[in-house]
C-alpha positions as CSV (number, residue, x, y, z in Angstrom):
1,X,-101.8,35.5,41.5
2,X,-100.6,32.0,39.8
3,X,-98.1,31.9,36.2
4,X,-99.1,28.9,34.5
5,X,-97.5,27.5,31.2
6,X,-99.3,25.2,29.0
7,X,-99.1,23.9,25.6
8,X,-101.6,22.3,23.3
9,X,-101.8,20.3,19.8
10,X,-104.2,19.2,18.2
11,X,-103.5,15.2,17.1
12,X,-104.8,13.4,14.0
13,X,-104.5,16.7,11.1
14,X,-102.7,15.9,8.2
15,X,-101.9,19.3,7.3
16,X,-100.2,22.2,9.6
17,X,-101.1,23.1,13.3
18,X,-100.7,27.3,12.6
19,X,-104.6,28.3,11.9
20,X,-105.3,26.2,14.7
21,X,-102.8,27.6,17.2
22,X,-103.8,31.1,15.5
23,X,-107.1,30.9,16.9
24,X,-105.9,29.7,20.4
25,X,-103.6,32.3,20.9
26,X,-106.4,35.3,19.7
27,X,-108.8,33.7,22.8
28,X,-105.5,34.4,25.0
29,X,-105.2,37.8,23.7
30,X,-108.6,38.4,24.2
31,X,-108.8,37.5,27.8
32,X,-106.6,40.6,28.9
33,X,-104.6,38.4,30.6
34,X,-100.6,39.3,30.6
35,X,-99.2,36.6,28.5
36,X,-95.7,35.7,27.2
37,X,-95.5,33.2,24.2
38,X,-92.4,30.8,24.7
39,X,-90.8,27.9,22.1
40,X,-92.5,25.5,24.5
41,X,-96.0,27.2,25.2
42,X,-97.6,30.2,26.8
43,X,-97.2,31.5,30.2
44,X,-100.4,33.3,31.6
45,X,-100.6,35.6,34.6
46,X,-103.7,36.0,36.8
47,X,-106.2,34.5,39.5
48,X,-106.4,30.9,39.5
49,X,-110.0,30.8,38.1
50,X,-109.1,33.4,35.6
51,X,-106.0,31.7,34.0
52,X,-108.0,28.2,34.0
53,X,-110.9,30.2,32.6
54,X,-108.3,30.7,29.7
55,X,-107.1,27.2,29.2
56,X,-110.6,26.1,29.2
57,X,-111.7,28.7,26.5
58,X,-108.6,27.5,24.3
59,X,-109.6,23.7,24.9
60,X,-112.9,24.2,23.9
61,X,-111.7,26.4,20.8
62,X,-109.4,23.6,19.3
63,X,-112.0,21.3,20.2
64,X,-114.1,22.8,17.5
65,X,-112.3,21.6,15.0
66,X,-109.6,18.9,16.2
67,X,-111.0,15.1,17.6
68,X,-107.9,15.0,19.9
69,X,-106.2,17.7,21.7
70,X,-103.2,17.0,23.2
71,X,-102.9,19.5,26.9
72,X,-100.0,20.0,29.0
73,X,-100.4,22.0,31.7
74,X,-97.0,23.6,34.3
């Protein structure tokens, strides 16, 4: 089992990150994954290939719709 905390942003909107942290956070909660939201990211609990599996889905999710997505991973 592995807790990982990362963070992500999308960079060059003009207007408010919240719908696209919105739809981040529903791939998290549909992964089934224990998960704890903090004031500096998210903290996932699982196997190693499940938890990056998750970080890879939210990438891809913000990636839709943002150019640049800022990732920090912990």
């Amino acid at each position: 089992m592995v807790l990982l905390e990362f963070s992500m942003a999308p960079r060059g909107h003009a207007e408010s990150f919240s719908a696209d942290v919105a739809r981040v956070i529903d791939v998290i909660d549909k992964s089934g994954l224990p998960y704890q939201l903090t004031a500096m990211g998210t903290i996932i609990e699982g196997e190693w290939s499940e938890v990056l599996g998750v970080v890879t889905a939210c990438f891809e999710r913000m990636r839709e719709d943002c150019a640049r997505v800022s990732t920090s991973i912990r």
